[in-house]
Structures are given as C-alpha cells and as structure tokens.
Backbone bond lengths (Angstrom), bond angles and torsions (degrees), N, CA, C in turn:
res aa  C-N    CA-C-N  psi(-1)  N-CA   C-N-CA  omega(-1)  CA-C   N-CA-C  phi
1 X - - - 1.463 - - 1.521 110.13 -
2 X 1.462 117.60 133.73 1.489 105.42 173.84 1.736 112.93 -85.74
3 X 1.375 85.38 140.79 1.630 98.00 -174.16 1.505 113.82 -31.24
4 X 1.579 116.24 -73.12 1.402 129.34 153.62 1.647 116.96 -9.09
5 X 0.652 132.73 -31.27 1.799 149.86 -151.36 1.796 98.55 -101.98
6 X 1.293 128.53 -17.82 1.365 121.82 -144.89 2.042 99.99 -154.94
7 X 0.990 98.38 107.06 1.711 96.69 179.55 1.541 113.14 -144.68
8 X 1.579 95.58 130.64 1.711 108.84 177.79 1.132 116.79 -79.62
9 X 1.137 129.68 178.14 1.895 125.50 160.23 1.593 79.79 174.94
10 X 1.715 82.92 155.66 1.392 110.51 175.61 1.626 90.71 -133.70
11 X 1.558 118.85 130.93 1.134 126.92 177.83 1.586 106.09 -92.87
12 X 1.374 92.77 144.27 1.710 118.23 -175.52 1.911 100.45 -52.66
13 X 1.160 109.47 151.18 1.279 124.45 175.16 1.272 123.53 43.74
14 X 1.986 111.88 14.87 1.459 84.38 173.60 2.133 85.46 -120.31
15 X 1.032 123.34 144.57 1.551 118.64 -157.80 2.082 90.73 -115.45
16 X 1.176 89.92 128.13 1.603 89.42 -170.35 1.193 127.97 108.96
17 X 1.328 112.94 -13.99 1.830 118.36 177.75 1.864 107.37 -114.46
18 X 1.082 116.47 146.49 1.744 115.84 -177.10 1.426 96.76 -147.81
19 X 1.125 130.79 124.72 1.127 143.45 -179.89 1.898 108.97 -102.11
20 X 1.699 100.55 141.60 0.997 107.49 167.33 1.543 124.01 -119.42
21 X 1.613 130.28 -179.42 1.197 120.14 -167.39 1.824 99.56 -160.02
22 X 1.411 108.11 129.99 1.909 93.40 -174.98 1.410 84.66 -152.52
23 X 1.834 104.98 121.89 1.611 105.00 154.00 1.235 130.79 -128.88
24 X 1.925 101.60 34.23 1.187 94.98 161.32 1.689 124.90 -112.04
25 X 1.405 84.14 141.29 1.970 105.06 -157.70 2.217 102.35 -47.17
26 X 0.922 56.47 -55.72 2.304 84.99 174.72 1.242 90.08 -25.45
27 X 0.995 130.92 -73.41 1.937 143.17 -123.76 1.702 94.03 -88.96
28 X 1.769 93.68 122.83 1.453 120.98 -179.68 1.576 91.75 -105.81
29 X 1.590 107.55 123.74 1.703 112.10 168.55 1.532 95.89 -108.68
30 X 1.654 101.29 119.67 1.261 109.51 -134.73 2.248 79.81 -100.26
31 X 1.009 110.52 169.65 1.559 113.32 -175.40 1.921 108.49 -45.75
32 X 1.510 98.22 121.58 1.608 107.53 -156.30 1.375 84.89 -140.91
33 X 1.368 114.76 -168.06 1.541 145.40 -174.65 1.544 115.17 179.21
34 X 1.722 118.73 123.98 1.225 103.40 154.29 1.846 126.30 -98.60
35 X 1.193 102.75 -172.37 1.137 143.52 -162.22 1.968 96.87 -75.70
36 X 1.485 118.24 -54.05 1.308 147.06 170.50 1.389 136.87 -116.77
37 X 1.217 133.47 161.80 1.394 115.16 178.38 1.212 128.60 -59.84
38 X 1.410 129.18 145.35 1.162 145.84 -175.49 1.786 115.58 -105.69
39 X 1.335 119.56 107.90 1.332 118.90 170.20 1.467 105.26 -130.79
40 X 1.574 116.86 128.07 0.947 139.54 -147.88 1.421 107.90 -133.39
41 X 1.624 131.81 175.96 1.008 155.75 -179.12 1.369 118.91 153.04
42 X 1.754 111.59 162.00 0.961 104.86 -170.10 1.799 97.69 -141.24
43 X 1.453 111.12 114.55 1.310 121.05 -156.65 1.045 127.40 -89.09
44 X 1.745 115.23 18.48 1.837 127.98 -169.14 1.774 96.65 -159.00
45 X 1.298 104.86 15.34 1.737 90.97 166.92 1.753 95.29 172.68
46 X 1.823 117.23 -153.63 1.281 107.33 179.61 1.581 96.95 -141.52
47 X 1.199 101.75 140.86 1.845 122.80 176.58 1.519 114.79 -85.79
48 X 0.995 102.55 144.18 1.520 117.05 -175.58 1.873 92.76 -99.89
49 X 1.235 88.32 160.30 2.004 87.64 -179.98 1.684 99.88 -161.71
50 X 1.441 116.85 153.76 1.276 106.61 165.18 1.550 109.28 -149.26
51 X 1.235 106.72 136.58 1.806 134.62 -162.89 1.543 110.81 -123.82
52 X 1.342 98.57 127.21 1.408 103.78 175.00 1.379 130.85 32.18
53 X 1.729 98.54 37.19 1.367 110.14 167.45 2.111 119.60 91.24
54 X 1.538 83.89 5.35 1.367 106.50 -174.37 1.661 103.08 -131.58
55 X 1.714 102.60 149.64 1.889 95.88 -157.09 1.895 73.53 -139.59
56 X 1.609 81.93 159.01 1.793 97.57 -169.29 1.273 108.64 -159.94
57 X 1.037 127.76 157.19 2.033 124.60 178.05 1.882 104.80 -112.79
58 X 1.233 91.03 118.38 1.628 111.68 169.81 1.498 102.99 -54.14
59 X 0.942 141.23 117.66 1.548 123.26 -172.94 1.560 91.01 -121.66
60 X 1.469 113.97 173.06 1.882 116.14 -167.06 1.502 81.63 -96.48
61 X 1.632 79.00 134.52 1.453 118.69 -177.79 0.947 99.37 89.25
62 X 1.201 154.70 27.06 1.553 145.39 150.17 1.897 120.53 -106.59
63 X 1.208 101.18 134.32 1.416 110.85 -158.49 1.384 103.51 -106.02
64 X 1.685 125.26 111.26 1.268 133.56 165.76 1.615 125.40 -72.45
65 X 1.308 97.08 134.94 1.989 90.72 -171.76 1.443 97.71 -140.46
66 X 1.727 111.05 109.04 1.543 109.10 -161.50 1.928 95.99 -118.73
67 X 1.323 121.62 111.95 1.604 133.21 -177.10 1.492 93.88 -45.42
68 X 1.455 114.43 157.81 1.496 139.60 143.42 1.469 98.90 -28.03
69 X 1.574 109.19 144.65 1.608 121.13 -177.17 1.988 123.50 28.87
70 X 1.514 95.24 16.46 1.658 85.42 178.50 1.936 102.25 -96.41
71 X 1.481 86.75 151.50 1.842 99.76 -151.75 1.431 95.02 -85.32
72 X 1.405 107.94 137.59 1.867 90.57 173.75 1.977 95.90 -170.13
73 X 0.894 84.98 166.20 2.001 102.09 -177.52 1.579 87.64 -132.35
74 X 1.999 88.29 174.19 1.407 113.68 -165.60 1.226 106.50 178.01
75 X 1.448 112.01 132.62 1.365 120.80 162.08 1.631 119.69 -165.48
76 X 1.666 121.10 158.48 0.924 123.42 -170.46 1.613 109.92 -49.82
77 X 1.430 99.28 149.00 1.086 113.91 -173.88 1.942 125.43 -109.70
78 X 1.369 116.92 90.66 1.219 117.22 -171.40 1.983 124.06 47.93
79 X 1.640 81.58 46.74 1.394 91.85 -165.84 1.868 103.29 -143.38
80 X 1.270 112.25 131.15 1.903 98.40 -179.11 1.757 99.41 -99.69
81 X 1.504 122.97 7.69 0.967 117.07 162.34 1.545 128.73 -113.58
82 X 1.737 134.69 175.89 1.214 111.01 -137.52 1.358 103.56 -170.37
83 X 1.515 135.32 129.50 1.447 113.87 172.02 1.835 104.35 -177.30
84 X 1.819 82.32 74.75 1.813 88.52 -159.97 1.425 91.12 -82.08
85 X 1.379 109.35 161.68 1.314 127.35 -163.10 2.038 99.46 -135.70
86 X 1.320 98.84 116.62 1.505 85.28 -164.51 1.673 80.67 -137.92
87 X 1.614 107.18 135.46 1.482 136.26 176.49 1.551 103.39 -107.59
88 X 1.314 124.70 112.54 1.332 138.38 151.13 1.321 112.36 -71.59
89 X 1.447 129.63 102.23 1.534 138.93 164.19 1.281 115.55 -84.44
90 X 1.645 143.21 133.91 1.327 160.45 -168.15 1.485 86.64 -106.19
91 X 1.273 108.87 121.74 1.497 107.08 173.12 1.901 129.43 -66.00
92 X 1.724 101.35 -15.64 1.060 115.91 -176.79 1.585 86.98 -71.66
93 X 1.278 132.06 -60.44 1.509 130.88 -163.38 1.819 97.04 -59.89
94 X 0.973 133.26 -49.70 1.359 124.65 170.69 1.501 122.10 -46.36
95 X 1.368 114.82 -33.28 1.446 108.20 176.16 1.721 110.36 -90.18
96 X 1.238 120.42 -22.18 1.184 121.25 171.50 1.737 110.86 -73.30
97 X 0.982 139.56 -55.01 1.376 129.05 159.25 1.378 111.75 -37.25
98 X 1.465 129.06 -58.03 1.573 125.01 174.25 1.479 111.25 -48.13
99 X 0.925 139.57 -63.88 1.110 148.63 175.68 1.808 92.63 -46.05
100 X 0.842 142.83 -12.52 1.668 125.12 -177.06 1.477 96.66 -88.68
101 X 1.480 102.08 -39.70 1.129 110.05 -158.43 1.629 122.28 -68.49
102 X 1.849 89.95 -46.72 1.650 98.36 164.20 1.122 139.49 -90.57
103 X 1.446 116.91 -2.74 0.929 157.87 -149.06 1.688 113.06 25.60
104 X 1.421 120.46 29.42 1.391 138.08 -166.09 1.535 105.19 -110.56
105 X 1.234 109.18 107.57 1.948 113.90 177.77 1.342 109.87 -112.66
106 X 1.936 114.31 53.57 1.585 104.03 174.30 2.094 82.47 -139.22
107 X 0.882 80.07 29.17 1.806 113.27 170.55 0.868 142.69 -100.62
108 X 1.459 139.45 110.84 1.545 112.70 155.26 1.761 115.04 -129.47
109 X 1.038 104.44 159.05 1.909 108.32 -176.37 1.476 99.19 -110.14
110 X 1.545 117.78 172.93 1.222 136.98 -176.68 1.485 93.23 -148.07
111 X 1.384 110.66 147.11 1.536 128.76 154.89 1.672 102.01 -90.66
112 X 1.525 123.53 127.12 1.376 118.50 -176.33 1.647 90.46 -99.60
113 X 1.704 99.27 177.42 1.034 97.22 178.05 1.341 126.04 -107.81
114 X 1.520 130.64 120.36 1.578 156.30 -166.44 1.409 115.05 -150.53
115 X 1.634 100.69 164.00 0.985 122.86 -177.84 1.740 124.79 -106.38
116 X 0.850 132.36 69.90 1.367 122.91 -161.87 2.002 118.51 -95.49
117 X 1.212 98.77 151.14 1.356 110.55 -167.64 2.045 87.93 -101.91
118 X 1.211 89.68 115.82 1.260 94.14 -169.47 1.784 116.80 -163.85
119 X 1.313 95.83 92.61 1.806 97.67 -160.58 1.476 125.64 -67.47
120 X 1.741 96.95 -40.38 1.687 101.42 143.33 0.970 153.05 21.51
121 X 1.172 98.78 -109.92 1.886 144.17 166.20 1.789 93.13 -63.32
122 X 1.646 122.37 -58.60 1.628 108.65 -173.08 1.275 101.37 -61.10
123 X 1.602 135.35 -65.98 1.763 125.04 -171.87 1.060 95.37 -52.30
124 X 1.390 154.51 -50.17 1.431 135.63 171.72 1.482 134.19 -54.93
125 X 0.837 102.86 -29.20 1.746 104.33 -174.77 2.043 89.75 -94.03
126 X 1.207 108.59 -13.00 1.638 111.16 -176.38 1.632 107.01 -84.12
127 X 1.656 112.92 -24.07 1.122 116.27 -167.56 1.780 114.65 -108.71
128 X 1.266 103.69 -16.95 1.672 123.63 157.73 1.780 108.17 -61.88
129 X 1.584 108.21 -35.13 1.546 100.61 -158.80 1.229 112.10 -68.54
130 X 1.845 100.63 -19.82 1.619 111.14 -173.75 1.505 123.38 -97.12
131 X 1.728 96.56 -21.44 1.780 98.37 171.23 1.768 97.08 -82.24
132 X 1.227 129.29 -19.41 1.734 113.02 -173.77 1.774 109.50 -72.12
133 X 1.717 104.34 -38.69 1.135 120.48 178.83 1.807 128.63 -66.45
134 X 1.799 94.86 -30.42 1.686 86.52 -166.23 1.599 75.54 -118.94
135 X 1.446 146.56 -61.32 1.392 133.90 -157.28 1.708 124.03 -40.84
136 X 1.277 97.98 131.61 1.568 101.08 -175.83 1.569 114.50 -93.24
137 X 1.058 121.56 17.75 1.674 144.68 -178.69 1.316 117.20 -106.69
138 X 1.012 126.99 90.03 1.683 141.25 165.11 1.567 115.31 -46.93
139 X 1.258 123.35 11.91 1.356 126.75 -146.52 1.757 78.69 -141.65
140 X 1.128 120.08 -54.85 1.546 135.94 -160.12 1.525 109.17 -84.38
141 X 1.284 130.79 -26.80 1.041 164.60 121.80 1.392 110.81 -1.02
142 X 1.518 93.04 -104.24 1.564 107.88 168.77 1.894 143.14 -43.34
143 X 1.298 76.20 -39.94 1.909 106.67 156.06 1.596 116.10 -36.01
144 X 1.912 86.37 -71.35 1.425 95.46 -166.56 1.682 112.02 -72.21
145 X 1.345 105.32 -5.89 1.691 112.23 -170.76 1.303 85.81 -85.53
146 X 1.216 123.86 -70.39 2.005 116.55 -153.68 1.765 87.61 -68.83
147 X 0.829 140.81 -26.59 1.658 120.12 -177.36 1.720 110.14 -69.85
148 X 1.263 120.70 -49.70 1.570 116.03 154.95 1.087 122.41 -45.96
149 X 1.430 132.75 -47.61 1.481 130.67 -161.32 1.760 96.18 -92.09
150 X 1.067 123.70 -15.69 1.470 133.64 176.81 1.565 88.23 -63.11
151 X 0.880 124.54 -73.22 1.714 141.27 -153.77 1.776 100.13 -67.61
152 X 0.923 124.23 -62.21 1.544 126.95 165.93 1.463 110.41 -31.00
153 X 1.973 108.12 -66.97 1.717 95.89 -176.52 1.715 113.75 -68.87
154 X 0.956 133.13 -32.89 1.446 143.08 -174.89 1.266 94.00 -75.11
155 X 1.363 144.65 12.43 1.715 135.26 156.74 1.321 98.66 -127.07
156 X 1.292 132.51 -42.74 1.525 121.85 -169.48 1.139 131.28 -122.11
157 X 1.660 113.28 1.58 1.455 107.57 -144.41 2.263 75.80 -110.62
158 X 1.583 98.99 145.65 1.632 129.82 171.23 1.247 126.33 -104.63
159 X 1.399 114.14 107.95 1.416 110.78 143.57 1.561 112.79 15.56
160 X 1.460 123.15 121.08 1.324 121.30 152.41 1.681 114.16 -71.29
161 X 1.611 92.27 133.73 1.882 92.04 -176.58 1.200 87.13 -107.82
162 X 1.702 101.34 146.59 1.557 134.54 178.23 1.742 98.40 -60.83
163 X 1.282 142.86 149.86 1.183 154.34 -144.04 1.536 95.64 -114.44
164 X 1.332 99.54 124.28 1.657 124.56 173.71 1.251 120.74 -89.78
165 X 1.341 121.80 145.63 1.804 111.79 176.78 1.457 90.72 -84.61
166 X 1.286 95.31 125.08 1.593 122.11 177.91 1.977 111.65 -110.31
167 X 1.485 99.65 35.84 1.399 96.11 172.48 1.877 123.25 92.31
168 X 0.946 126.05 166.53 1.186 131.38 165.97 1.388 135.12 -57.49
169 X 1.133 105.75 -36.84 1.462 112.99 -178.03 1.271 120.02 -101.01
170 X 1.783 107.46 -4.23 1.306 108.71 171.73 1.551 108.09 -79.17
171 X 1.476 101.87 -51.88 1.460 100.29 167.83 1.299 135.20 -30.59
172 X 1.687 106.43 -54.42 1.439 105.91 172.68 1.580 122.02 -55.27
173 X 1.476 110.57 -28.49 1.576 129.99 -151.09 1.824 79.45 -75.02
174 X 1.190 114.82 -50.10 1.794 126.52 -170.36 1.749 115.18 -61.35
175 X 1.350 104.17 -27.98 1.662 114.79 168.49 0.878 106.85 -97.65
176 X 1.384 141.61 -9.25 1.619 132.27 161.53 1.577 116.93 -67.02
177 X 1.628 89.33 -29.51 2.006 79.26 -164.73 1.314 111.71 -95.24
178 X 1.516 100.87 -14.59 1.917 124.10 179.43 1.788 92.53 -66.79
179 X 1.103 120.38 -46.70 1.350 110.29 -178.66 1.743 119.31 -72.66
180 X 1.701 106.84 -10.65 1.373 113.25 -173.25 1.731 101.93 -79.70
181 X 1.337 95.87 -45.32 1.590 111.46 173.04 1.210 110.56 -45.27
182 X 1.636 120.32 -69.56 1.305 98.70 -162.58 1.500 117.86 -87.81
183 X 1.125 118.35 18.27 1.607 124.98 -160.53 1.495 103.12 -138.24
184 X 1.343 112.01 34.42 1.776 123.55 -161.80 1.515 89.67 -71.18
185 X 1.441 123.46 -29.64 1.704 118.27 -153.40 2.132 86.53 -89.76
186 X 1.045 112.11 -15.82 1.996 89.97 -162.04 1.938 106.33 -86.30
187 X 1.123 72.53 -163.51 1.495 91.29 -166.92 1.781 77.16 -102.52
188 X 1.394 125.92 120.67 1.488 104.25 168.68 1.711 102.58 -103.07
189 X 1.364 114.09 -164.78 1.422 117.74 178.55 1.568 93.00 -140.90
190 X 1.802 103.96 146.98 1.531 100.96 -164.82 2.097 87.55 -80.20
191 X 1.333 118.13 -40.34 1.516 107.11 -173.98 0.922 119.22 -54.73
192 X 1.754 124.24 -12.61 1.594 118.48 -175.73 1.727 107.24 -94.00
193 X 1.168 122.16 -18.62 1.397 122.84 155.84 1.453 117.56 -77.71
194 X 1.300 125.32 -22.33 1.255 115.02 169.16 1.710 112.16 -71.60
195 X 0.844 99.18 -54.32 1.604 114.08 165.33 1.476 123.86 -38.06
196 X 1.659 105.56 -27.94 1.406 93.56 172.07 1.632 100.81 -117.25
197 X 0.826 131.28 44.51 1.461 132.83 163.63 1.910 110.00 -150.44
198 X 1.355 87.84 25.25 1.590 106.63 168.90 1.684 111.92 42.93
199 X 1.396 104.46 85.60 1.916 89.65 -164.28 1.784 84.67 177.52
200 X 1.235 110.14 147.97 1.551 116.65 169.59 1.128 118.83 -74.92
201 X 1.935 124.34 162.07 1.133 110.84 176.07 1.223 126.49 -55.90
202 X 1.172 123.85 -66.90 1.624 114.03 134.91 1.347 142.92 42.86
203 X 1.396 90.35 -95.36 1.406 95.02 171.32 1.693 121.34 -98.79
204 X 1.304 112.90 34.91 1.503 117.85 161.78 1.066 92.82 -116.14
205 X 1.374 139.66 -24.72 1.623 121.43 176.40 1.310 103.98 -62.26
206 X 1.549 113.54 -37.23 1.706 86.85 -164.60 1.549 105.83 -104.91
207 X 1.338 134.21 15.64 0.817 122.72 160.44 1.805 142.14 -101.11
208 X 1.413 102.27 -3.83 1.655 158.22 -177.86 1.778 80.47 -96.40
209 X 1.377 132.32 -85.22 1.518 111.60 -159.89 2.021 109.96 -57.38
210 X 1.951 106.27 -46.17 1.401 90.01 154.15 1.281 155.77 -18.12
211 X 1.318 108.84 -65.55 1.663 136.70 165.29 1.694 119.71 -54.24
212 X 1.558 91.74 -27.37 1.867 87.48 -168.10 1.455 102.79 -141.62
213 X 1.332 119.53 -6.91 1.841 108.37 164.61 1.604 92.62 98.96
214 X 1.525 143.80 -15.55 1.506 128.94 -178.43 1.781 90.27 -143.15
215 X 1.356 110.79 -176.32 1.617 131.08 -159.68 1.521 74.55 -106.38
216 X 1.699 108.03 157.14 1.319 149.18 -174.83 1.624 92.66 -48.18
217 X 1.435 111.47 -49.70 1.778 117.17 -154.56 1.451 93.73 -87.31
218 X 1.439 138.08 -41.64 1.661 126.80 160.67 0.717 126.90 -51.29
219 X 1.310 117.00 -36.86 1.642 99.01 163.79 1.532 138.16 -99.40
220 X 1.406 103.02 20.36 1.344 126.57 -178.50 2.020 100.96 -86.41
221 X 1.808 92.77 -36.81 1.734 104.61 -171.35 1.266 80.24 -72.96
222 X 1.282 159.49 -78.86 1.233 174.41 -95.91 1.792 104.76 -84.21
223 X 1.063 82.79 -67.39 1.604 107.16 176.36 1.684 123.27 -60.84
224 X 1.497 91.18 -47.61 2.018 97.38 168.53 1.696 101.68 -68.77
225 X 1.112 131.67 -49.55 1.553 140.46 163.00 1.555 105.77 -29.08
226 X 1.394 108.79 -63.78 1.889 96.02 -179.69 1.280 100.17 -67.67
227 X 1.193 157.57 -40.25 1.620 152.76 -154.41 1.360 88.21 -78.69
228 X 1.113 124.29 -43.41 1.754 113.05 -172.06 1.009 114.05 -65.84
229 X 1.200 116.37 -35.28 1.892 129.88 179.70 1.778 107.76 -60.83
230 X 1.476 112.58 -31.69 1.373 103.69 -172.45 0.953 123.09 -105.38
231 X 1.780 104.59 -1.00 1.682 117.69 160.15 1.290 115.97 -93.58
232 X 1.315 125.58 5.36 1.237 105.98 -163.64 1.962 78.13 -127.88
233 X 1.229 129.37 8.18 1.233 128.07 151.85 1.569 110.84 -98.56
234 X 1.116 119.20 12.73 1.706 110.83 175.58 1.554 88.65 -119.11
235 X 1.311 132.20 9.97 1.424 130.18 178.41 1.090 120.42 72.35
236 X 1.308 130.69 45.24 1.953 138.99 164.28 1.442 93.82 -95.42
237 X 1.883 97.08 130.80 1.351 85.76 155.53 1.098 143.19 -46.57
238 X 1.673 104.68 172.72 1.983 100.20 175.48 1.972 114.06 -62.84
239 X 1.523 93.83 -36.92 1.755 103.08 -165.73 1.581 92.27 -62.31
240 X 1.638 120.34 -70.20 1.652 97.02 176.55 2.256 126.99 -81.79
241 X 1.082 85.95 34.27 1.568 87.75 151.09 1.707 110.71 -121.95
242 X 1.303 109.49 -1.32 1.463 105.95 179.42 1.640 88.28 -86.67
243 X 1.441 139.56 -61.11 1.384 140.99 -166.80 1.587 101.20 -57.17
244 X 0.893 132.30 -42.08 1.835 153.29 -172.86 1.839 84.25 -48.47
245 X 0.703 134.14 -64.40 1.800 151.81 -160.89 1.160 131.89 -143.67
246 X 1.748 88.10 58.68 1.556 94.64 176.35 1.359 159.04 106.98
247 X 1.113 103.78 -48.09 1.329 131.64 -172.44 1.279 131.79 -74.44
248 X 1.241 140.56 54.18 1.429 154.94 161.82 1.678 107.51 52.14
249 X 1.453 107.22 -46.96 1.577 124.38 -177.54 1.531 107.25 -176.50
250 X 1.472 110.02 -149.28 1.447 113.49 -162.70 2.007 107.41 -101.34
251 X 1.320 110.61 -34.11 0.928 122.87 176.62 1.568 116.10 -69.64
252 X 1.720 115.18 -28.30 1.382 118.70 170.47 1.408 107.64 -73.68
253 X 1.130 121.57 -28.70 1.542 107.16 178.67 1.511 127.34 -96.79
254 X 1.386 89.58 -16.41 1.781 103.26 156.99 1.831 116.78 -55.86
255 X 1.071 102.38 -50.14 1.525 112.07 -166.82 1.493 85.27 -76.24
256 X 1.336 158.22 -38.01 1.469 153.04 -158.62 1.872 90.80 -88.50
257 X 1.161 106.57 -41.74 1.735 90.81 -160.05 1.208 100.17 -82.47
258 X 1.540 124.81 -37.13 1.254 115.93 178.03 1.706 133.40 -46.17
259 X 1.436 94.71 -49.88 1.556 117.38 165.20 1.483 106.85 -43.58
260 X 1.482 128.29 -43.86 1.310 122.11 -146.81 1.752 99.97 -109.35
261 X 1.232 120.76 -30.24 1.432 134.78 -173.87 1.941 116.81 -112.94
262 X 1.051 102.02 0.68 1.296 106.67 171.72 1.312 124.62 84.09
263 X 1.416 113.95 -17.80 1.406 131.10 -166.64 1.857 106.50 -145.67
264 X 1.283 126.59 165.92 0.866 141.69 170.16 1.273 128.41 -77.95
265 X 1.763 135.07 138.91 1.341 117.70 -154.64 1.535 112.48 -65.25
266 X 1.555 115.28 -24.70 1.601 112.11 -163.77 1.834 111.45 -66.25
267 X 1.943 97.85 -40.10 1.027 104.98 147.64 1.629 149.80 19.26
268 X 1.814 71.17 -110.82 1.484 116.85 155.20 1.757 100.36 -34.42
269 X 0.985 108.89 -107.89 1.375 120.13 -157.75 1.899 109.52 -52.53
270 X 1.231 100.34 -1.10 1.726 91.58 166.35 1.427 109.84 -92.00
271 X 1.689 119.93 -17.42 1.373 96.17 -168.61 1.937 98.35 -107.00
272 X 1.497 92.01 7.25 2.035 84.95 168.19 1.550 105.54 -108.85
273 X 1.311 117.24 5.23 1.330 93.31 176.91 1.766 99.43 -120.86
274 X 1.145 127.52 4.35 1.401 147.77 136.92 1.531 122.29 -33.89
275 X 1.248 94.32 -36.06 1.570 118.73 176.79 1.664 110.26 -42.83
C-alpha cells in the first residue's frame, strides 16, 4: 500500500474514537480483528467483506458495523476507485453516550455485528467524517459525533446478554486468549496452552481457528498489533512498544504492522500524534 493512500487521526475532544481513511483500490485487508468497534463504509464504490465464513458486498449506502475481536477481511469491490471510511469506537465511549441517552447505568448495549443498507446513518457518518476532520470547533465536532452515534444505537445497538455456557471448547477458546492478554510480552509455546486446556497441539489449532475465524498464532500477531497501536499513540517508542508485545525487535514489528495497517509504525504515530 502506498503510504500516501492510508491516514489515521484521532479527532480533538472526542477520547475513544480514531478514525481511519484508505484510497488505495489495490489493498486487500486480509482476515483481521479489532480491539473496538468497527463502522465502516466505502464512499466512491462497494467492498466485498467476509464474516464467519460467509462473504457479502458493502454496496454505497450501506453501513458496516464489525464487534470487538470479530474476524473479518475486505476489499474493493469491482471498482479501481476507493475511499473507505473506517470509525474506530472505544466501547467505554459507546456506553457513555448510551447512558446519555437512557440515562440508565445498570446497563450496558453492544453494537452486534451486521451489515445494513442504510442511507441515513451512511450520508451521516459521510458528513461527520468531514466536520471531525476540517471543523475548528470542539463544540461542532462533538455535536455532530453524538448525533450519528445517537442514531446508530437507537436502530441497532442490544441489550448486553448475560453469558451462556457455550460448550467446551468455547471455554477453552476463552483461556487461551486470557492467557494471550496477560502474557502479550513472552515468547509463549503452542504445547504449553494445549497443556493447560487439556487437548493436543493439534487439536487447539483447529478448534481455536473454528471458534474465532484465524489459528491461535494470528491472532496472537493480531492482538500484539492492537497493543502497539495504543502505545505508540500514548508516545513509546517503536523499539519499546516492539518489547511491550512481543516482538523479537523493531524491525519484526515493523514488517507485522505494516502488512496489517498499511503503513509503518513510525508512520503511524506521526500522523496521530500530529493531530
């Protein structure tokens, strides 16, 4: 991807939202996951995407809404032009807007993940991208953000449901990643997680890629990749955000973020802290 082609920003005064921007047609975002919600569109043609093993076309005017850790790819769709528009949501900022709204805090909502054809919400979330980006009003700003995100939860956003035993292997799938979390900095070994969720290497690969759409070790890169992103937006260097999560050195995590973010971390962190 050329550098030029791909730009972050985090807009002033709203804490929890990071916006992205990609217009080059080329660029396959190859099976990923974030960290926060994902609402997407693409404002000069339509994206192809594929979820849980099922593939669909973003078409204009249709508004993508992808959950925390759900696995998914994307790319332009029979089109050499390009101008995806991608909103990073902090789930804490999602429940704090809900809460304005209902004014009820023994609550919480989720945005699930769908695709909706919804022209709305797209000229809106199309017309927010440009007052967050060019307006010099912190007041005007913010406005236009909770009036979009107002309209999103009041059409789509659910009740959080209390957690079901979903089987054996989900369980295990849930102590695999609890150990990815807190152990983001080691060197792990795939037999010592098999070992503690009683099961061969083997058969946690394939039941771990089942459960979540990628293998144990993609989404381990996946995961050190978002931690790098939020250290290297609180201003740590690249060399200790590469040790922070993982990463052999600075050049190993260069070659991983680049692949996955389009650009390089130093990049990265000049045009969000540029901001």
């Amino acid at each position: 991807m050329k550098q030029n082609s791909v730009q972050y920003h985090i807009p002033e005064g709203i804490n929890g939202l990071e916006l992205l921007t990609c217009s080059d047609a080329g660029y396959h975002f190859s099976p990923h996951f974030h960290d926060s919600y994902c609402i997407w569109l693409n404002a000069s043609s339509a994206e192809t995407y594929t979820y849980k093993g099922n593939s669909g076309i973003l078409q204009t005017g249709d508004v993508g809404i992808i959950a925390p850790g759900e696995v998914h790819s994307n790319s332009v769709f029979g089109s050499e032009s390009r101008q995806l528009l991608t909103y990073y949501l902090n789930d804490d900022l999602l429940q704090a807007v809900a809460l304005d709204i209902s004014g009820r805090s023994d609550s919480s909502i989720e945005l699930p993940t769908d695709f909706h054809s919804d022209t709305e919400a797209y000229m809106g979330l199309i017309t927010l991208w440009q007052t967050l980006k060019t307006s010099k009003s912190t007041m005007e700003r913010q406005s236009a953000f909770y009036e979009v995100l107002s309209l999103l939860i009041n059409r789509y956003a659910n009740p959080v449901q209390p957690e079901i035993d979903t089987g054996r292997e989900q369980k295990r799938t849930s102590v695999v990643i609890e150990q990815f979390h807190d152990r983001i900095d080691e060197d792990l070994r795939l037999d010592e997680l098999a070992n503690l969720v009683d099961c061969t290497p083997y058969y946690l690969i394939r039941f771990f890629k089942k459960a979540i759409g990628m293998t144990p070790h993609a989404y381990l890169l996946h995961l050190r990749l978002e931690k790098a992103k939020n250290l290297l937006r609180q201003g740590h260097s690249i060399v200790d955000t590469a040790f922070a999560t993982g990463f052999t050195d600075q050049s190993h995590l260069t070659r991983h973020f680049k692949a996955k973010l389009g650009i390089p971390p130093g990049v990265y962190q000049n045009q969000i802290l540029s901001n």
